[in-house]
FILOVO-167457 format. One record per atom (N, C-alpha, C): residue in three letters; atom name; z, y, x. Coordinates in steps of 0.2 Angstrom, whole numbers. Example, Ala and Ser with C-alpha at 12.3 -4.5 7.8 and 13.67 -1.06 7.14 Angstrom:
BEGIN
 type atom    c3    c2    c1
  ALA    N    39   -28    66
  ALA   CA    39   -22    62
  ALA    C    39   -16    66
  SER    N    35   -11    64
  SER   CA    36    -5    68
  SER    C    39     0    64
This chain:
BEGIN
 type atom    c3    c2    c1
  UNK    N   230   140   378
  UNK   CA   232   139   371
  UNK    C   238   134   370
  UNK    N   243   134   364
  UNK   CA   248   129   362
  UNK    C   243   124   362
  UNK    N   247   118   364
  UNK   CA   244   110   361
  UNK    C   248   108   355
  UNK    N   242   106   351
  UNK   CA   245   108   344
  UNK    C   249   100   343
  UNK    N   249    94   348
  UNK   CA   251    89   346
  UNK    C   259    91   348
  UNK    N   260    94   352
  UNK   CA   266    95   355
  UNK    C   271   102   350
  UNK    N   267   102   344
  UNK   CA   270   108   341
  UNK    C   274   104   336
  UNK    N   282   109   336
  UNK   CA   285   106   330
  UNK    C   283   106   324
  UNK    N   284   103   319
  UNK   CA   281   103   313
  UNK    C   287   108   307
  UNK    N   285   114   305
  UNK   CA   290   116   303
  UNK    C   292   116   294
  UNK    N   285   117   290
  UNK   CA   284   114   284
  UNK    C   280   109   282
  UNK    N   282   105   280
  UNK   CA   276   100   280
  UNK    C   277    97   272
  UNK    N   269    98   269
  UNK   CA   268    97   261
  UNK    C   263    92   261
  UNK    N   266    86   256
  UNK   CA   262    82   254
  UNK    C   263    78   246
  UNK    N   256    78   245
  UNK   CA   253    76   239
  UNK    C   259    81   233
  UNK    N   255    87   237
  UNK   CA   258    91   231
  UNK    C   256    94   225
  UNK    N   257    92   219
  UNK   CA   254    95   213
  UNK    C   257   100   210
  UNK    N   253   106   206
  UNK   CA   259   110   202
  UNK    C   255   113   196
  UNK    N   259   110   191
  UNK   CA   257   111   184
  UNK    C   259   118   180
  UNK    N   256   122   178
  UNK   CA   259   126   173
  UNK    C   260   125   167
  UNK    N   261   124   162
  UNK   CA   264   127   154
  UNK    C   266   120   152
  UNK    N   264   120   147
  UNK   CA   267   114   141
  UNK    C   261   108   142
  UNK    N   262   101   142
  UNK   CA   256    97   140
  UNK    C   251    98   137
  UNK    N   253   100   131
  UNK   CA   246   102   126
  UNK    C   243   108   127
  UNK    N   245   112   131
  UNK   CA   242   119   136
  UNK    C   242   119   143
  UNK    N   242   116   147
  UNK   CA   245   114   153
  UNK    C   238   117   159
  UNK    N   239   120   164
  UNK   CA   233   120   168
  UNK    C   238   118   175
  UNK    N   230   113   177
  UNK   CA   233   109   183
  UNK    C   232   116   190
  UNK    N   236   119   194
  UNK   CA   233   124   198
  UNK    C   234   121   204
  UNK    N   237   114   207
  UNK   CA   236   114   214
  UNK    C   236   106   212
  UNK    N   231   102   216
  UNK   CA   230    93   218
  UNK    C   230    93   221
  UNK    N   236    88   225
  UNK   CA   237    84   231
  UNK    C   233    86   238
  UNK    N   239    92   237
  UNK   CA   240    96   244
  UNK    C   244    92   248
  UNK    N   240    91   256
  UNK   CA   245    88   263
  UNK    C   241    96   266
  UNK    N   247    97   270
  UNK   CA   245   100   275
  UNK    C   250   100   280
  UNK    N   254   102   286
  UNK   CA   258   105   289
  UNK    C   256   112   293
  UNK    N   265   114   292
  UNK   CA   263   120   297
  UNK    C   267   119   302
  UNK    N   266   121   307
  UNK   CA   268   118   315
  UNK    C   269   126   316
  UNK    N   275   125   321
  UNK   CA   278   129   326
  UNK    C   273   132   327
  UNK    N   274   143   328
  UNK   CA   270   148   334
  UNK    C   264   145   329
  UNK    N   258   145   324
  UNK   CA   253   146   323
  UNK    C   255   152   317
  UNK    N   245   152   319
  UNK   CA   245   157   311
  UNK    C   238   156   309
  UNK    N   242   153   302
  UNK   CA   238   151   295
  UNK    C   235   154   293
  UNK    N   228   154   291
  UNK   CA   224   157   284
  UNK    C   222   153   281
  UNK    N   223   155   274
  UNK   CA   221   152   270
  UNK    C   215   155   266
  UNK    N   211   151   263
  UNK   CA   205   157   262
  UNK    C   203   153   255
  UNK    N   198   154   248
  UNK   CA   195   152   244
  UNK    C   195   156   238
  UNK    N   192   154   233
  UNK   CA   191   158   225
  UNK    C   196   160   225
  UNK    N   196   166   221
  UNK   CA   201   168   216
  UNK    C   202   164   211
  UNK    N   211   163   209
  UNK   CA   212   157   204
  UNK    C   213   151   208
  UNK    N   213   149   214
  UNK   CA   212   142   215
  UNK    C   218   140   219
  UNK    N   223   145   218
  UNK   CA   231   144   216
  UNK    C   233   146   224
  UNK    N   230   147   226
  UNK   CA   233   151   235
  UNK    C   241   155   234
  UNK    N   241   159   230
  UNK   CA   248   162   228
  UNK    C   253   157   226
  UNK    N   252   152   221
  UNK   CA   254   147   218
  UNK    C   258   143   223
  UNK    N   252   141   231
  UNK   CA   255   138   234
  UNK    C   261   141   241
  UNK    N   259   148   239
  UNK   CA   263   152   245
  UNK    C   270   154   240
  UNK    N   271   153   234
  UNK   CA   276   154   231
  UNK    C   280   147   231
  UNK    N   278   141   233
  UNK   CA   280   137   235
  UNK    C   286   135   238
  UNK    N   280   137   244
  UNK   CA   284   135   250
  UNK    C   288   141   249
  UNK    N   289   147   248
  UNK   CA   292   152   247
  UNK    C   302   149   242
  UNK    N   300   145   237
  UNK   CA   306   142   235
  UNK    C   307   145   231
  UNK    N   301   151   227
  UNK   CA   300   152   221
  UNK    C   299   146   214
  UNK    N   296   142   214
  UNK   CA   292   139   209
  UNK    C   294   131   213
  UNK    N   295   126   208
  UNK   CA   296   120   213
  UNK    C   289   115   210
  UNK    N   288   110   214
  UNK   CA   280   105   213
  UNK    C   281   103   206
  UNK    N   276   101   201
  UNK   CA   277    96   200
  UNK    C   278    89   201
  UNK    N   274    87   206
  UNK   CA   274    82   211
  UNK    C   273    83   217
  UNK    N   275    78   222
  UNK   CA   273    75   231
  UNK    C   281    81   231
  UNK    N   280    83   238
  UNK   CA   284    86   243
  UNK    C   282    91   243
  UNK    N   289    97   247
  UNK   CA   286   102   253
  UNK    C   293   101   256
  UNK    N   294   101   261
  UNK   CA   298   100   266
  UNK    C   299   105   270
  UNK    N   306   107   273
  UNK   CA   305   112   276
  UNK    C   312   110   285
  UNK    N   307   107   289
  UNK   CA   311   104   294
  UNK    C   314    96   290
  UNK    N   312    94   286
  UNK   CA   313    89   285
  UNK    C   317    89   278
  UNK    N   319    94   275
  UNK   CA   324    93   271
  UNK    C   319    98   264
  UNK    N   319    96   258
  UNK   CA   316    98   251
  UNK    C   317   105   253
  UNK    N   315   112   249
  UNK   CA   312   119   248
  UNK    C   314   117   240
  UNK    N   322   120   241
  UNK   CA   323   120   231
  UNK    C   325   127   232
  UNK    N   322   132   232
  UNK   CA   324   140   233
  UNK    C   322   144   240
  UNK    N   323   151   236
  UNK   CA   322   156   243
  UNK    C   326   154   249
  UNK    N   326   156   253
  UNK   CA   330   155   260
  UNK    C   326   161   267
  UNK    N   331   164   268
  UNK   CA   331   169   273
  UNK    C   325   166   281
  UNK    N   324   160   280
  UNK   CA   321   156   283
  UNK    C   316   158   283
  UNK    N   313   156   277
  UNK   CA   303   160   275
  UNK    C   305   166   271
  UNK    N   302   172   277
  UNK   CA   303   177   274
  UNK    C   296   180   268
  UNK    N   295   183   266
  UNK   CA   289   182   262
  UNK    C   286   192   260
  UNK    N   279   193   262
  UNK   CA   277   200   262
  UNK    C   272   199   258
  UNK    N   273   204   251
  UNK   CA   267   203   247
  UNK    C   263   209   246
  UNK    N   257   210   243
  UNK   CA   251   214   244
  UNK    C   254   221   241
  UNK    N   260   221   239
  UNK   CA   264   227   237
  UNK    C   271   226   240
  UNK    N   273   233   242
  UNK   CA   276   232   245
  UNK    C   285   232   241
  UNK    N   286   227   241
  UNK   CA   294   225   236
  UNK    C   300   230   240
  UNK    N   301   236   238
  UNK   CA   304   238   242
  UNK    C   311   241   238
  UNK    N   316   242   241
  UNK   CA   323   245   235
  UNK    C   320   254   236
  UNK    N   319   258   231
  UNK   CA   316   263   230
  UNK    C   323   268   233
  UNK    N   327   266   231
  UNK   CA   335   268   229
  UNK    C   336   270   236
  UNK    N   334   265   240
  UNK   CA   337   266   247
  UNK    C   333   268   253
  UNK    N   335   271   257
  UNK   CA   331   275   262
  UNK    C   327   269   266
  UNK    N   322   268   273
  UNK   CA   320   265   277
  UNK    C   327   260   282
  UNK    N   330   263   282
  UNK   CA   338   262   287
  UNK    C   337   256   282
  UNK    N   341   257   276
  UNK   CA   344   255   272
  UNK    C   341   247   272
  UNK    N   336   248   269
  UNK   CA   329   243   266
  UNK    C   332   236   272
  UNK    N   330   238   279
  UNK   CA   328   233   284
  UNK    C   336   233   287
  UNK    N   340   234   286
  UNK   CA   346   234   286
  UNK    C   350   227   280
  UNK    N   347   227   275
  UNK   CA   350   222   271
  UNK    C   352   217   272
  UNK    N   345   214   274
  UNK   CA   347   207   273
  UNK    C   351   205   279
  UNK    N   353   207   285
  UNK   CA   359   206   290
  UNK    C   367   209   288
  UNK    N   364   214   282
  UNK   CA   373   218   277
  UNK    C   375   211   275
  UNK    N   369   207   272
  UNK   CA   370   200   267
  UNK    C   374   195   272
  UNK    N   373   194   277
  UNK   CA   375   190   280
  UNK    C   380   190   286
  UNK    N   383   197   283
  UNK   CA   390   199   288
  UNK    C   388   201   293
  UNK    N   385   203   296
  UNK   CA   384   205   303
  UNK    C   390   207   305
  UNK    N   389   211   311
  UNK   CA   394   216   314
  UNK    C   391   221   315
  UNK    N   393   226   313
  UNK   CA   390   233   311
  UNK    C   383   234   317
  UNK    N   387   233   323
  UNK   CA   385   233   331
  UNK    C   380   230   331
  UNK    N   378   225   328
  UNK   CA   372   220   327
  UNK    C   367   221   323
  UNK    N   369   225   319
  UNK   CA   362   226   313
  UNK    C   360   232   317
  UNK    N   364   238   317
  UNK   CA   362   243   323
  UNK    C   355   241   324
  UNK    N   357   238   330
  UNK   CA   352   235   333
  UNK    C   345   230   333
  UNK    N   349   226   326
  UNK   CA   342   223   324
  UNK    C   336   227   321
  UNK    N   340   233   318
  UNK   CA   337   238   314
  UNK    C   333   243   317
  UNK    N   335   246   323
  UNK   CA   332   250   329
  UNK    C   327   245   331
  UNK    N   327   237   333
  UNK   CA   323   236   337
  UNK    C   317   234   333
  UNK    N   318   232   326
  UNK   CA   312   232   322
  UNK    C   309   237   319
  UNK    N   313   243   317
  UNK   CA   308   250   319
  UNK    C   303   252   322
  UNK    N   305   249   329
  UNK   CA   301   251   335
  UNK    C   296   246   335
  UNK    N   297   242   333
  UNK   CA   292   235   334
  UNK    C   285   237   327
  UNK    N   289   239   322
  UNK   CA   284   242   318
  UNK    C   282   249   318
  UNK    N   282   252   322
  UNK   CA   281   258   324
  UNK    C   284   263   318
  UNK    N   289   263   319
  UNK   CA   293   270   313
  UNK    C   299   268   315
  UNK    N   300   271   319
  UNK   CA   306   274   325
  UNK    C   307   282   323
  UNK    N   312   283   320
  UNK   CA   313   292   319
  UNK    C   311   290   311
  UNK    N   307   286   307
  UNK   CA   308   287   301
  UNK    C   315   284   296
  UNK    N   320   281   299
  UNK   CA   325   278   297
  UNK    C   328   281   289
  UNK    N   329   287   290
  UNK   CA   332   290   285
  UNK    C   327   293   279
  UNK    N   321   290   282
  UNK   CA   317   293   275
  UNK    C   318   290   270
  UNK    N   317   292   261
  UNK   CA   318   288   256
  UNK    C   310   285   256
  UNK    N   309   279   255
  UNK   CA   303   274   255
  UNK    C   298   278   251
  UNK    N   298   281   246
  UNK   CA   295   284   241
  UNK    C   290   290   244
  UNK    N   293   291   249
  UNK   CA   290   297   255
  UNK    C   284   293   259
  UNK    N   285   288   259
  UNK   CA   280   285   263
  UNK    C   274   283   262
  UNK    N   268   282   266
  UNK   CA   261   281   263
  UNK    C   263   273   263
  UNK    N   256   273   259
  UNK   CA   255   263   257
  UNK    C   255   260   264
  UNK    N   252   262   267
  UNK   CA   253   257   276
  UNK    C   257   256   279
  UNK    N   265   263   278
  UNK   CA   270   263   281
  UNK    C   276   260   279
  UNK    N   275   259   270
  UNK   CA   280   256   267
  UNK    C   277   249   268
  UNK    N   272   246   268
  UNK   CA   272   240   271
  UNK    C   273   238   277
  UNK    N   274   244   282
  UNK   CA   277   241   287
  UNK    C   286   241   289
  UNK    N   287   244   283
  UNK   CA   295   243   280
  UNK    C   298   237   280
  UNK    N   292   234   274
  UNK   CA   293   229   270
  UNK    C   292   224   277
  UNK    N   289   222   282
  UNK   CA   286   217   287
  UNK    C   295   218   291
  UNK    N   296   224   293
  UNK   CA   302   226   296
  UNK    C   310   223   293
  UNK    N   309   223   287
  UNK   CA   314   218   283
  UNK    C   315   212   282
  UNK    N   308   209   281
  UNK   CA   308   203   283
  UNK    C   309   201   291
  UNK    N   309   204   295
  UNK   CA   308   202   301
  UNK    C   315   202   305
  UNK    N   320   206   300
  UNK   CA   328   208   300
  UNK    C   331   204   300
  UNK    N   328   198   296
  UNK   CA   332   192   296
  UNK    C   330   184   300
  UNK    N   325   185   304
  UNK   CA   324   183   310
  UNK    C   321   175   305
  UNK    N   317   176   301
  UNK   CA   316   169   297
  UNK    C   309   164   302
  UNK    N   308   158   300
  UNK   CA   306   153   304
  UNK    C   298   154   305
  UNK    N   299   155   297
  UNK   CA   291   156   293
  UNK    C   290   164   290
  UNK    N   284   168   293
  UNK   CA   282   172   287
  UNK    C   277   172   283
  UNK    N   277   171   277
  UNK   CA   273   171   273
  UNK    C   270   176   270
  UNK    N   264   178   271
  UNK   CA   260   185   269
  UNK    C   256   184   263
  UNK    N   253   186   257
  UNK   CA   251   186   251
  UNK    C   246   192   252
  UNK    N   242   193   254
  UNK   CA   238   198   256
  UNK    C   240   204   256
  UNK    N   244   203   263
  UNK   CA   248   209   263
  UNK    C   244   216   262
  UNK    N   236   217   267
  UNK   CA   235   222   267
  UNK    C   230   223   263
  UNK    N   230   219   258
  UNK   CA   223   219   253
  UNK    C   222   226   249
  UNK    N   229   230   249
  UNK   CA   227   236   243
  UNK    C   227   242   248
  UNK    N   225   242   257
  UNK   CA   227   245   261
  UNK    C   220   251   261
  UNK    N   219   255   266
  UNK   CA   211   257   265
  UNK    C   210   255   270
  UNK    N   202   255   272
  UNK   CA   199   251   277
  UNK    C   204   252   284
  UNK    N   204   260   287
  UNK   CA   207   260   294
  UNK    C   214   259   293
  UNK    N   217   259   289
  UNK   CA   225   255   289
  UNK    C   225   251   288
  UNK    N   221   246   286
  UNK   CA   221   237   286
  UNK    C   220   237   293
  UNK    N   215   238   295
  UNK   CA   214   234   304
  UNK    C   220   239   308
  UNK    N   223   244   308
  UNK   CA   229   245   311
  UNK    C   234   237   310
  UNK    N   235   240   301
  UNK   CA   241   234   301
  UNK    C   238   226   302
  UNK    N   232   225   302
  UNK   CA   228   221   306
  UNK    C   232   218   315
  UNK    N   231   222   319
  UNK   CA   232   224   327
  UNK    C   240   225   327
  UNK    N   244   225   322
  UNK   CA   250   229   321
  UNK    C   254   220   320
  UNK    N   252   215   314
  UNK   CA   255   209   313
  UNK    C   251   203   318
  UNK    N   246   204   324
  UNK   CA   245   199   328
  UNK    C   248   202   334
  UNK    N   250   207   336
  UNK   CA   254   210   343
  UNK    C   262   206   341
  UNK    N   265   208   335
  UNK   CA   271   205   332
  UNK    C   273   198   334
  UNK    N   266   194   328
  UNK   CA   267   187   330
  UNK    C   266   184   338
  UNK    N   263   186   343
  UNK   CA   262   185   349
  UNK    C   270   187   353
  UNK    N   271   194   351
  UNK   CA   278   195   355
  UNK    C   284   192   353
  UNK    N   284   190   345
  UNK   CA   289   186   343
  UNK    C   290   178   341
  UNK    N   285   177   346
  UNK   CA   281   167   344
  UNK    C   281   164   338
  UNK    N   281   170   331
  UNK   CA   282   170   327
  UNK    C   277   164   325
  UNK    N   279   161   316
  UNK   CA   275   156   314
  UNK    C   272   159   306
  UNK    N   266   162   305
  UNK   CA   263   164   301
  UNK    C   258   162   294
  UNK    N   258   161   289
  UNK   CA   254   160   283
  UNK    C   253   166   279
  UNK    N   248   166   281
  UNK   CA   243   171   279
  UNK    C   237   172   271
  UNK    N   239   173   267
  UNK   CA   233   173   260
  UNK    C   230   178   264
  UNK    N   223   178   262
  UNK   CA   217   182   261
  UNK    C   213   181   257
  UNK    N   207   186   256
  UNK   CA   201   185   253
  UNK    C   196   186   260
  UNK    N   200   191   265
  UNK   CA   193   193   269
  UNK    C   194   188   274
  UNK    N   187   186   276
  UNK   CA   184   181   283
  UNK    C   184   183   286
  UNK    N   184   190   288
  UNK   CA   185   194   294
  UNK    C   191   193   298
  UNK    N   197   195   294
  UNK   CA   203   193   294
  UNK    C   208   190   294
  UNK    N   206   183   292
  UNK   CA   207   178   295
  UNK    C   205   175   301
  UNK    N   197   176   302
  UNK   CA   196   175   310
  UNK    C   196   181   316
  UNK    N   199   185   315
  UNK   CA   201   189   320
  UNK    C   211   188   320
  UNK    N   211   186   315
  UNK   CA   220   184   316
  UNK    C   222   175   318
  UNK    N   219   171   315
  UNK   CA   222   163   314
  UNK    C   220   160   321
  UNK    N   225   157   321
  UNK   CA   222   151   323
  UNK    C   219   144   321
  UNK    N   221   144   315
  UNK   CA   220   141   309
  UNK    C   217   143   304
  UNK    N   213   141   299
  UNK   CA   207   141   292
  UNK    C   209   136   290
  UNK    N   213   137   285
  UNK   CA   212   132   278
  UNK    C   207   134   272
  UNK    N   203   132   270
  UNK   CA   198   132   264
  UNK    C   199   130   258
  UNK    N   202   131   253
  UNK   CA   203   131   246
  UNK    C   199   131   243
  UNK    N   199   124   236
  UNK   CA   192   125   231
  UNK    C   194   127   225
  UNK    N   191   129   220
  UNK   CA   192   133   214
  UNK    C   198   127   211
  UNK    N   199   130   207
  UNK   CA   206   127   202
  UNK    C   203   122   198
  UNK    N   207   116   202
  UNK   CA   214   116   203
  UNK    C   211   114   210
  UNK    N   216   117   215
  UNK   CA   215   119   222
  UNK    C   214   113   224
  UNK    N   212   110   229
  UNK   CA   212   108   232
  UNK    C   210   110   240
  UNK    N   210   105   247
  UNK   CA   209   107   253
  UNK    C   203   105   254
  UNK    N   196   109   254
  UNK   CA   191   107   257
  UNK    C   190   106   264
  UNK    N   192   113   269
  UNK   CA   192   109   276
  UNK    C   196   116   279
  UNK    N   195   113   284
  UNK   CA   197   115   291
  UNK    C   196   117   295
  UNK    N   198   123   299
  UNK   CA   194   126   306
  UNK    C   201   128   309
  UNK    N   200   125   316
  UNK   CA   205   128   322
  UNK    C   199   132   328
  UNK    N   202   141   325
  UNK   CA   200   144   329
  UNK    C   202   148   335
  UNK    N   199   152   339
  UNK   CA   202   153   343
  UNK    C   201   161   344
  UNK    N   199   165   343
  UNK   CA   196   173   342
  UNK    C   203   176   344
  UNK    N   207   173   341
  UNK   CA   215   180   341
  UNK    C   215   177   348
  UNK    N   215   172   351
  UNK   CA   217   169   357
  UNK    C   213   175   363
  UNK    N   210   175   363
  UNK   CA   202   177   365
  UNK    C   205   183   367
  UNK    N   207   188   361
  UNK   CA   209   196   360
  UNK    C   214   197   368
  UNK    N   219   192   368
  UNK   CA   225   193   371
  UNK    C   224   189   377
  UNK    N   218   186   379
  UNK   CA   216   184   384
  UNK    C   214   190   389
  UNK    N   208   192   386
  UNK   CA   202   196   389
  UNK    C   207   204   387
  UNK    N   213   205   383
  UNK   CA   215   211   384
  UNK    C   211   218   380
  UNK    N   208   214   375
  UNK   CA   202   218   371
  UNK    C   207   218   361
  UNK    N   208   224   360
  UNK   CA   209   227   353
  UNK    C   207   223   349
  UNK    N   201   220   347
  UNK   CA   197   219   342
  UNK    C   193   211   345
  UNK    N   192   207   337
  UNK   CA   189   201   342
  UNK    C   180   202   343
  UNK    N   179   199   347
  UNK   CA   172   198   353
  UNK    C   167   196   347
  UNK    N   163   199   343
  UNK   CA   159   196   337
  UNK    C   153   193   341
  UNK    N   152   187   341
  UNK   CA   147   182   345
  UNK    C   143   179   341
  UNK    N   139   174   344
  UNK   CA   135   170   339
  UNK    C   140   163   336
  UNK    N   146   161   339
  UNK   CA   151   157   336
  UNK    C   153   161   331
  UNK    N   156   166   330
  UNK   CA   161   170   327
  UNK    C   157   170   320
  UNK    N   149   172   319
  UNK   CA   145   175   315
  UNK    C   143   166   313
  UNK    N   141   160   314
  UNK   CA   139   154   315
  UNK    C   145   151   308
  UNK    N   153   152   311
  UNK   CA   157   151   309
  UNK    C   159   157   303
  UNK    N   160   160   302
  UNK   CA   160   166   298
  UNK    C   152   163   290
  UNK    N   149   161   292
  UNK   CA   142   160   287
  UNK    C   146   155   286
  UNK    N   148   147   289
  UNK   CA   147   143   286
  UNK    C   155   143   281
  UNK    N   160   147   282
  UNK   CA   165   149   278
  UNK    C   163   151   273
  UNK    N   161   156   273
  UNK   CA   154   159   266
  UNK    C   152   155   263
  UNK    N   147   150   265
  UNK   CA   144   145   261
  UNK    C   148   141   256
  UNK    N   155   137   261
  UNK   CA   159   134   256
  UNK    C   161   138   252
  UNK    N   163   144   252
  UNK   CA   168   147   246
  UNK    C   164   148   241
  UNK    N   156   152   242
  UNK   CA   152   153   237
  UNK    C   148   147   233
  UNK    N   148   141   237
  UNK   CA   149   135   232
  UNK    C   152   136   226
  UNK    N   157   136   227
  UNK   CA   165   136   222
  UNK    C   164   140   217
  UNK    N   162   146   220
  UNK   CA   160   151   212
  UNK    C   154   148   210
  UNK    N   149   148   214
  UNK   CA   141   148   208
  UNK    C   143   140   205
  UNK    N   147   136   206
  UNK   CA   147   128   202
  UNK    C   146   130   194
């Protein structure tokens, strides 16, 4: 396992708040958030719906700015998007216009490349996302699993710090969730990628994180924390799927219990 004292810090957020609307309508949606994210992990974040998870991945994303505290990004304020944190959400945001080639080809056109260079960015994360030979299809042709492995392919074209995931595979059906499952923890492993992950499933967080953050209902705050090790485990032993044990299910209950606090309050 990384030694997590030894990892760089790559976002780090503190005493963040963020307000929505006018004073005299105003709903508080995030209270003095600290967290960091450190180099090579991968974050899940889990709790109620509402309790501003989106709120804070639009964040650090450079959508939306605090109302108060920090988010940092290597040291320096997050006032905008930045090619850095790539960001893939539960729909796949794709140019309709443009073919598969096109899509994951962009954001390297943006950036001047040399023709000889995108080529190959584009080739190599096809393959990585397994749709090699689909280049020239129009994205509209593609099923819901494949155009988000488009969308993952696009984001990854720009070789960014951080990916930020919004429940990517929440509107997927069962057997294409646990592909694209097994498909973004091979990725983050061969790319020592740095990962934040929204979910709603426990499953899915603990078969992918190495990290559990716990969210309370709105206005979010961080209830607690779990460093796990299951993905570790996968890639140890050389096994598909993680080892469902009496830790795994021990761990998995007591996640449940906090969340389901939150709603019956």
């Amino acid at each position: 396992m990384i030694n997590e004292r030894n990892q760089e810090v790559l976002i780090d957020i503190q005493n963040l708040k963020s307000i929505y609307g006018t004073k005299s309508n105003s709903i508080l949606a995030l209270d003095n958030i600290n967290l960091q994210i450190k180099r090579g992990e991968f974050l899940c974040i889990l709790g109620p719906s509402g309790c501003g998870k989106s709120t804070l991945l639009k964040t650090l994303a450079g959508y939306i700015r605090p109302s108060s505290g920090a988010c940092l990004m290597q040291g320096k304020p997050i006032t905008g998007p930045d090619r850095h944190r790539g960001v893939v959400f539960q729909s796949p945001t794709l140019y309709p216009w443009m073919s598969v080639k096109d899509n994951v080809e962009f954001g390297p056109k943006m950036r001047e490349l040399p023709a000889k260079e995108i080529e190959e960015i584009r080739t190599h994360f096809l393959e990585q996302v397994k749709l090699t030979g689909f280049s020239e299809k129009a994205t509209f042709e593609l099923s819901g699993g494949m155009k988000q492995r488009v969308a993952l392919a696009r984001v990854l074209a720009n070789y960014p710090q951080v990916i930020l995931m919004d429940e990517p595979f929440g509107a997927l059906d069962a057997l294409t969730r646990v592909n694209m499952q097994t498909l973004i923890r091979d990725i983050w492993k061969e790319n020592n990628s740095t990962i934040f992950l929204i979910t709603h499933d426990i499953d899915e967080a603990l078969s992918l994180g190495t990290r559990i953050v716990i969210m309370s209902k709105r206005p979010g705050r961080i209830l607690k924390e779990f460093n796990i090790d299951f993905t570790h485990t996968i890639f140890n032993n050389n096994l598909k799927h993680v080892m469902y044990n009496e830790e795994y299910f021990n761990l998995k209950n007591e996640i449940l219990d906090i969340i389901n606090s939150q709603i019956e309050e």
